[in-house]
N, C-alpha and C positions, 0 to 999 in steps of 0.2 A: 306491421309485424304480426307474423300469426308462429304457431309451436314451431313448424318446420322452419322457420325463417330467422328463429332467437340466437342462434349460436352456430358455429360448424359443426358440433357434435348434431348427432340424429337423436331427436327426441324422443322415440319410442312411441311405443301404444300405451292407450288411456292407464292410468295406474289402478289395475284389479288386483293386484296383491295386497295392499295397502289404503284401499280408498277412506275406511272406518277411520285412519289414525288424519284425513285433512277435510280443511272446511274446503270446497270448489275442487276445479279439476286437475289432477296432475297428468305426467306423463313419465314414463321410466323406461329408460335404456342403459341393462346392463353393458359396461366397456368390459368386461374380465371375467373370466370363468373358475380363474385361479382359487389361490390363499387370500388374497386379500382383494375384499370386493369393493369396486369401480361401477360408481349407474352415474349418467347424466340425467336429473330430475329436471325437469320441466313444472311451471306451473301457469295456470292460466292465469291474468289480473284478477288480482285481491285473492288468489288462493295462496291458504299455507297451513303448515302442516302445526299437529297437536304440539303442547307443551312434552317436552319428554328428554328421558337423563339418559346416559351412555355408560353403562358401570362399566370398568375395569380399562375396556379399549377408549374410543375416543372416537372423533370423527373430525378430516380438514373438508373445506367446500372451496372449491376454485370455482370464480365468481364468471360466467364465459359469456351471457347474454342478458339482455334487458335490465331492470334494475327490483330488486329486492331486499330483503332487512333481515337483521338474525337480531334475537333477542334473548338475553339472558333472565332470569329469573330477579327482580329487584334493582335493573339493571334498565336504562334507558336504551331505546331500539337502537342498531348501526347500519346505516342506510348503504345496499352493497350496489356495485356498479364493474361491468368487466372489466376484468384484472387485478381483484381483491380477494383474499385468503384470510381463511376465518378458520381456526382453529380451535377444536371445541372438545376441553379436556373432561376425562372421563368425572363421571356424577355432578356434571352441569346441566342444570335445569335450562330449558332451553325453546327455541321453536324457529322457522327459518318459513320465506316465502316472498310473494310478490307486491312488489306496489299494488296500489289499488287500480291505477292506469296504465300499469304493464306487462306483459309478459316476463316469465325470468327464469334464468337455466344458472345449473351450480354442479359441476360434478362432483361429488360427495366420493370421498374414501375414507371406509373403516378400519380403523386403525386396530390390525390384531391383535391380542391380548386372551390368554388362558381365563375362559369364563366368564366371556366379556359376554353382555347381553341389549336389548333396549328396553326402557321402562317408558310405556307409552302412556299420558297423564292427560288431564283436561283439557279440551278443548278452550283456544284462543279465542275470545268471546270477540261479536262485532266490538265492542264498546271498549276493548282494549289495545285491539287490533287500529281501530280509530284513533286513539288515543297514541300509540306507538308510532304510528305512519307519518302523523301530521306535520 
């Protein structure tokens, strides 16, 4: 399995809007141009993205290839696999990403909301990220 191959959605090109907020490589394809925005996130194995909250809006991820985890804050990881929705209510401490031997795709929509924003927080350290995946 490589990026182009993880789901039917198209992966995009490398993630330069975003790279500071993940440990490893993502990839981002926006689906929508509208009100409420649509990307198919890609990640390479073992990458994933910072800890971080969603005030006011929210965010769902529809889980479409390889297999990855979402983790809450004080919360044991949840191990995702295509065809799992994960709903993630606003000022939840948070972080999402790939097994360590897999590739993994989630299309992600933000849920509108007046004043909604992200609050992008610490880095998912090796040693928790280990610790989470196991």
């Amino acid at each position: 399995m490589d990026k182009d191959h993880v789901s039917a959605f198209a992966s995009g090109e490398p993630n330069t809007a975003y790279p500071q907020y993940f440990t490893g490589q993502s990839y981002l394809k926006m689906l929508t141009k509208g009100k409420i925005p649509v990307a198919n996130v890609t990640f390479e194995p073992g990458c994933r993205n910072h800890w971080h909250i969603h005030h006011k809006g929210g965010q769902i991820l529809l889980c479409v290839g390889g297999v990855g985890y979402y983790q809450e804050w004080g919360q044991p990881a949840r191990r995702l696999v295509p065809g799992d929705v994960v709903e993630i209510a606003p000022e939840v401490k948070h972080w999402h990403g790939a097994a360590p031997d897999s590739w993994f795709s989630h299309i992600a929509i933000e849920v509108p909301a007046e004043g909604s924003s992200n609050e992008w927080c610490e880095e998912v350290s090796d040693e928790e990220y280990k610790k989470a995946v196991k």
